[in-house]
C-alpha positions in Angstrom: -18.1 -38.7 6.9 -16.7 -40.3 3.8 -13.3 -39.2 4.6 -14.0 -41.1 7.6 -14.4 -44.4 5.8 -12.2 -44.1 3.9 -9.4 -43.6 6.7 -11.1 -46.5 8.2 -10.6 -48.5 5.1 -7.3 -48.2 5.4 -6.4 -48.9 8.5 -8.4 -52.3 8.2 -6.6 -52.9 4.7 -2.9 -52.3 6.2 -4.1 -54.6 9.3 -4.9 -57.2 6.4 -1.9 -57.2 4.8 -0.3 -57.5 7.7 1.4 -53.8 7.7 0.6 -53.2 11.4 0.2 -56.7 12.5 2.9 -58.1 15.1 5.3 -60.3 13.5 5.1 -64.2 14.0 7.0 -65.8 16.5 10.2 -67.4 15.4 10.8 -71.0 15.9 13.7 -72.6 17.0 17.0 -72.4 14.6 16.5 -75.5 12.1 19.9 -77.0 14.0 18.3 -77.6 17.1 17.1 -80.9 17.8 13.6 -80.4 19.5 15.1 -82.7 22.3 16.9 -79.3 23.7 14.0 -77.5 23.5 11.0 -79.6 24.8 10.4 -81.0 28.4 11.4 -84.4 29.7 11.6 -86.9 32.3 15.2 -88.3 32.8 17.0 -91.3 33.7 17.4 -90.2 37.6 13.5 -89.2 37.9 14.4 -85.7 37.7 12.3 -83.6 35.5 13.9 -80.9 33.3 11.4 -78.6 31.9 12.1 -76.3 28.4 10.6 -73.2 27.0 11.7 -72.0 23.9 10.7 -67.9 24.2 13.4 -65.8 23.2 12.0 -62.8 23.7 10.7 -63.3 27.2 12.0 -61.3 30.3 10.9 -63.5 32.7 9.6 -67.3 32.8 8.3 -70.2 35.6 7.0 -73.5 35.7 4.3 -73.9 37.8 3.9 -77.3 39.7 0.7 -78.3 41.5 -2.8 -79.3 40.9 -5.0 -76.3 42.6 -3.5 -73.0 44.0 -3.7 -74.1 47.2 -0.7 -76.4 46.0 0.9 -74.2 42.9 4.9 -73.7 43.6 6.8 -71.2 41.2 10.2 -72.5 40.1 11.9 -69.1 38.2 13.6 -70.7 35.0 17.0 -69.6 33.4 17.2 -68.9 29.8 20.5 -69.8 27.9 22.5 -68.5 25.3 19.8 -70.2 22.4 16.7 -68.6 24.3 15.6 -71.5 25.8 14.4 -71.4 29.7 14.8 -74.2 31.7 14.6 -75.8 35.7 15.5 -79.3 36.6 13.8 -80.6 39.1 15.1 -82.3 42.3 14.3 -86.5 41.9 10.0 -86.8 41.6 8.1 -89.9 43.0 6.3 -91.6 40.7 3.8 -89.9 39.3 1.7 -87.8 37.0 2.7 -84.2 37.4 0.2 -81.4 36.4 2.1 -78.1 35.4 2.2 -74.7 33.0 4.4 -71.9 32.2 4.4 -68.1 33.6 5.6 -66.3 31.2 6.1 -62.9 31.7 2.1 -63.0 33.7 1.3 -65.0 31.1 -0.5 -68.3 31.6 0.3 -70.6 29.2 0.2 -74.5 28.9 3.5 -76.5 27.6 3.4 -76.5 23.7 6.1 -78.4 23.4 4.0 -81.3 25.3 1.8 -83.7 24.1 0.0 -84.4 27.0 -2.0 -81.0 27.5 -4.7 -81.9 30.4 -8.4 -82.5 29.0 -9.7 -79.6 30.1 -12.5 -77.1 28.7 -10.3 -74.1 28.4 -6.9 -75.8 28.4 -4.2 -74.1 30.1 -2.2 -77.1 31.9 -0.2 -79.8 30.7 0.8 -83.2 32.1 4.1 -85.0 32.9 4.4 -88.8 33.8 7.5 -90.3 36.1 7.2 -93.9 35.3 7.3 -96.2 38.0 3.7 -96.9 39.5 0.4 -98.3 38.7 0.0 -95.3 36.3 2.2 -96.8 33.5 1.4 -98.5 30.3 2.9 -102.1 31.3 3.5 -105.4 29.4 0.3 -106.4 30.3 -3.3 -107.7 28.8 -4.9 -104.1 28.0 -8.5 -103.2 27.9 -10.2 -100.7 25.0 -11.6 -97.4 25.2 -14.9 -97.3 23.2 -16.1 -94.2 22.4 -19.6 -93.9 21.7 -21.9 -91.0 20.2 -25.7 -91.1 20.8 -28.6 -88.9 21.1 -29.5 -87.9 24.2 -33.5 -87.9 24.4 -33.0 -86.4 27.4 -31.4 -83.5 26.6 -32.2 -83.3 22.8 -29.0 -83.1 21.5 -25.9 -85.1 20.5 -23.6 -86.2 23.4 -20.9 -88.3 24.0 -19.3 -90.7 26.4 -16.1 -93.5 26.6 -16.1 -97.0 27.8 -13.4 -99.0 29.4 -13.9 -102.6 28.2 -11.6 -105.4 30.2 -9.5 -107.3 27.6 -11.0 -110.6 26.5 -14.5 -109.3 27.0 -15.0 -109.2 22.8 -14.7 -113.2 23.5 -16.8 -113.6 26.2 -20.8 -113.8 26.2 -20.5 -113.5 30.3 -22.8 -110.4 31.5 -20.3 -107.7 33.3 -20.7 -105.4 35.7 -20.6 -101.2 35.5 -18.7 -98.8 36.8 -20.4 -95.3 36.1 -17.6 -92.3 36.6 -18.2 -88.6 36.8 -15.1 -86.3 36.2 -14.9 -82.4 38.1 -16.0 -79.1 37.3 -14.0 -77.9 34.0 -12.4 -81.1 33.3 -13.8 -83.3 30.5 -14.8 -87.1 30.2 -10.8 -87.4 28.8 -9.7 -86.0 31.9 -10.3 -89.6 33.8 -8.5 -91.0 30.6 -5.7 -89.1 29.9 -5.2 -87.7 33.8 -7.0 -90.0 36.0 -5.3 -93.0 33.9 -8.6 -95.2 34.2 -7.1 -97.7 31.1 -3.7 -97.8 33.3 -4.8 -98.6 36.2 -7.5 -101.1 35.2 -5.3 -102.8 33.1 -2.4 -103.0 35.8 -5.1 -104.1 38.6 -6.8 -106.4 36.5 -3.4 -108.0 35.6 -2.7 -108.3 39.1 -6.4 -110.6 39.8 -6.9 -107.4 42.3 -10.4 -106.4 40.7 -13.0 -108.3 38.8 -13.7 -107.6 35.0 -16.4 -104.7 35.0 -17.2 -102.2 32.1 -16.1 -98.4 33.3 -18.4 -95.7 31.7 -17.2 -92.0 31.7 -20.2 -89.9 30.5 -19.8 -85.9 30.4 -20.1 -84.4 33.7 -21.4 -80.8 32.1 -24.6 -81.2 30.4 -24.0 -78.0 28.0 -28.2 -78.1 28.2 -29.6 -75.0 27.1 -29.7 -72.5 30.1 -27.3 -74.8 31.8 -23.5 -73.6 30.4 -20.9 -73.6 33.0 -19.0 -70.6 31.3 -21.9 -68.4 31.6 -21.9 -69.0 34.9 -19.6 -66.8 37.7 -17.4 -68.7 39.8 -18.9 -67.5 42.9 -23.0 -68.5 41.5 -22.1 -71.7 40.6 -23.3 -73.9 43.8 -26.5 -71.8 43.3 -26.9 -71.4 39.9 -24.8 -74.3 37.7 -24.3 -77.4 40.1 -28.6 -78.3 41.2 -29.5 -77.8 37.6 -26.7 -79.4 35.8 -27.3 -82.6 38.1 -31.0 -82.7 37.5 -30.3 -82.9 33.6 -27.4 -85.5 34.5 -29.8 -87.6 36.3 -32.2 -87.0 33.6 -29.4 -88.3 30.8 -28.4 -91.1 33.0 -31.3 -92.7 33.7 -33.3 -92.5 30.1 -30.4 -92.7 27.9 -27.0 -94.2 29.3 -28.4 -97.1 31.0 -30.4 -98.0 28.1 -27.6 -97.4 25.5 -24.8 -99.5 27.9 -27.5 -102.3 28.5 -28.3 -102.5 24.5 -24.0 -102.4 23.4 -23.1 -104.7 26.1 -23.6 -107.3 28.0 -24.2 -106.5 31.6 -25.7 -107.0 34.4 -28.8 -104.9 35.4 -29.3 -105.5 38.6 -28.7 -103.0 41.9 -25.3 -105.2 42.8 -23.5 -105.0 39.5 -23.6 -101.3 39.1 -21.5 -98.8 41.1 -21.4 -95.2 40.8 -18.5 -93.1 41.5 -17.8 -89.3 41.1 -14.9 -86.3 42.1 -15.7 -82.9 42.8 -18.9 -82.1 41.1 -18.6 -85.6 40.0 -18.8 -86.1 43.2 -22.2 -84.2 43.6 -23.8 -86.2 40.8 -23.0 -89.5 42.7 -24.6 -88.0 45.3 -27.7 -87.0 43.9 -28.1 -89.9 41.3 -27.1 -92.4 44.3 -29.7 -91.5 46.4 -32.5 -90.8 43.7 -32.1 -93.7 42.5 -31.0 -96.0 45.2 -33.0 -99.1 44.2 -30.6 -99.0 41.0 -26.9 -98.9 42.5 -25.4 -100.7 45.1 -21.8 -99.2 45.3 -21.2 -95.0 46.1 -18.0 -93.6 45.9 -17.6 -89.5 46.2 -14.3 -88.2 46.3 -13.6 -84.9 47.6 -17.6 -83.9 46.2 -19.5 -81.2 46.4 -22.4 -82.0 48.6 -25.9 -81.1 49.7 -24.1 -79.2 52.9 -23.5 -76.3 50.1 -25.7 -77.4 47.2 -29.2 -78.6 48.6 -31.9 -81.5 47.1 -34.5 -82.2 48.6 -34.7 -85.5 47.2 -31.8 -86.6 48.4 -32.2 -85.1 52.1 -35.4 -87.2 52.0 -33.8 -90.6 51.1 -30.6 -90.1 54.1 -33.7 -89.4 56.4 -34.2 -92.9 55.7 -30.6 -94.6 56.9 -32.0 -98.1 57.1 -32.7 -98.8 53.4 -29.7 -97.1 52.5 -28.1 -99.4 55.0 -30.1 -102.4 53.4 -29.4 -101.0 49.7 -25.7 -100.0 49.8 -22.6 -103.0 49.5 -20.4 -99.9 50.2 -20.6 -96.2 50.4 -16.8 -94.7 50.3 -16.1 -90.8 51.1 -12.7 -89.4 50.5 -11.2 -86.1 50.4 -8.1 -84.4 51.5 -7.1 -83.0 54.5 -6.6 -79.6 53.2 -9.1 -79.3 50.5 -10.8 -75.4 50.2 -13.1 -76.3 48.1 -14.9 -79.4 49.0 -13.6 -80.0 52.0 -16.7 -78.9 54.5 -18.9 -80.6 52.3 -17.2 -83.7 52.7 -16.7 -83.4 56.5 -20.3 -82.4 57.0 -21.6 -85.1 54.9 -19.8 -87.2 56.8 -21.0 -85.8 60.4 -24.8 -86.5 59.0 -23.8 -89.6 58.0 -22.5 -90.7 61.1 -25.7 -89.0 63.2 -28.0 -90.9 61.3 -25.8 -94.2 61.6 -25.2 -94.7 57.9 -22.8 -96.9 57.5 -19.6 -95.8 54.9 -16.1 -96.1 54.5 -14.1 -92.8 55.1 -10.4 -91.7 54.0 -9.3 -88.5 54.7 -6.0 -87.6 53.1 -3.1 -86.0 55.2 -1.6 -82.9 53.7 -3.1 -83.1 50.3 -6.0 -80.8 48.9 -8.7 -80.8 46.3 -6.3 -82.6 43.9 -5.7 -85.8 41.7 -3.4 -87.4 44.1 -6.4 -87.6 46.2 -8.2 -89.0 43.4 -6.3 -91.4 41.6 -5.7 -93.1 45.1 -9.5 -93.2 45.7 -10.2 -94.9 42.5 -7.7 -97.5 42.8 -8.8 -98.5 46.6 -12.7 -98.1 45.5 -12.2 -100.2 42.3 -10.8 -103.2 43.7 -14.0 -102.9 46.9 -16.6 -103.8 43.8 -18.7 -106.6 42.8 -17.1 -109.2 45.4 
């Protein structure tokens, strides 16, 4: 036995010192300007993406937002080790992508835009051009605010988009309360859903009225409630019903308080909208129609929905279309034409929408999935419907 520990002992001492360990990865020769090595847009509005990795056998970039939409391009590795693919000329847009290296998953670390995601393995790429950009224009701030959350006794987080020149005006604004997707994180409608962008650019252009945008923290993270220790396939059982009671929960007692007492706003049902994607979507849903009395404005992009994810609560109030009716300014559904995931819950909200004769405004989009160029669309036609 002791000859046993001791062998044991020494395997975890050589391991230590690094005896058996693998060797670090090289970087790239000190005469190589990162510029050869690191992926940009060009002048053309082709994209030419770089991998430095040597040692590889075999590497792709991988373009698209879900796998319904993933395309592989194979890359080619020069004489320095570094793979590359350029692509053909790209709209304007922001581009989600990673790296396949040798079955390997792997975001761009040569990036600094990774995608905001709780296990990150994506990164991000911009072609300038659109509303998306940072332009010479008056630009909002993203507060970021840290409170305790009675309602789910621990410390949380959320970010506000504040309309420039609000700091100098005493004028009561309306808010915009956003729920990001499954996975994704309250950054993710910052850093890819360009919120500050695209407020800023609309707001420039008079095509939306000041407002406050609030981005709380889709995932709760309450105990017995952790999306990681939940299987893909239990999650519209098991996750999404009680991860949106504690949602409603945190909305209600503590970010409407905590907004009301930083800012000045307006309280009432007409100045407050509530929008939501995916299982952001599903929290509009169930928070919209809880609550309806507090929210005049719904907007639930490509959501998961009662169809899959019952509350009874909610199946009670759309039972009762005439003070939705009465209640709503505007109730917007979107999703894309080919989305897997949410798609029947979207379509079949819709169809009980329509039987019961609630009125909402519907955009399907053609040839597109469960995807950000879905989204970002929806947000910037919803925005500019609010608080006329």
């Amino acid at each position: 036995m002791s000859g046993t520990l001791s062998s044991l002992a020494l395997i975890l001492g050589l391991y230590a010192t690094g005896v058996f360990a693998l060797p670090l990865p090289a970087k790239p020769p000190e005469s190589m300007a990162l510029r050869n090595v690191v992926s940009q847009v060009n002048d053309d509005n082709t994209i030419t993406w770089r991998l430095w990795a040597p040692a590889a056998k075999a590497v792709e970039v991988v373009t698209g937002g879900t796998p319904e939409s993933y395309v592989s391009h194979p890359m080619i590795k020069d004489a320095n080790g570094v793979w590359s693919f350029t692509s053909e000329v790209m709209k304007p847009n922001l581009y989600e992508y990673f790296f396949n290296v040798d079955g390997f998953r792997t975001p761009d670390t040569g990036s600094g835009m990774p995608k905001p995601q709780r296990q990150v393995n994506t990164s991000l790429i911009l072609v300038p051009g659109s509303l998306l950009d940072v332009r010479n224009v008056p630009h909002g701030e993203i507060h970021t605010l840290s409170y305790y959350s009675e309602a789910l006794k621990r410390e949380r987080q959320l970010h506000v988009w504040v309309p420039p020149g609000a700091e100098k005006s005493s004028a009561p604004l309306p808010v915009l309360y956003f729920y990001h997707g499954f996975g994704d994180t309250a950054w993710s409608a910052l850093t890819q859903g360009r919120v500050p962008q695209i407020m800023d650019n609309l707001l420039a252009e008079k095509k939306i009225v000041p407002m406050l945008v609030v981005i709380p923290d889709t995932e709760t993270d309450a105990e017995g409630i952790i999306p990681e220790d939940v299987p893909p396939a239990e999650r519209r059982k098991a996750f999404y019903p009680r991860n949106a009671l504690a949602a409603d929960k945190e909305l209600t007692q503590d970010i409407l308080p905590l907004i009301a007492s930083r800012y000045a706003v307006k309280n009432d049902a007409d100045s407050r909208a509530l929008a939501g994607l995916s299982q952001g979507g599903y929290q509009t849903l169930v928070s919209g129609m809880r609550h309806l009395d507090s929210f005049a404005w719904l907007g639930i992009f490509s959501g998961v929905t009662t169809e899959s994810v019952p509350d009874f609560r909610v199946t009670a109030r759309l039972d009762k279309p005439e003070s939705i009716n009465n209640q709503l300014h505007n109730f917007t559904l979107v999703a894309g034409e080919k989305d897997i995931v949410t798609g029947r819950d979207m379509v079949g909200l819709k169809a009980q929408l329509d039987r019961k004769g609630i009125r909402h405004d519907w955009q399907s989009y053609p040839g597109l999935g469960h995807e950000m160029d879905v989204w970002r669309p929806a947000w910037i036609d919803f925005v500019q419907k609010l608080f006329r």
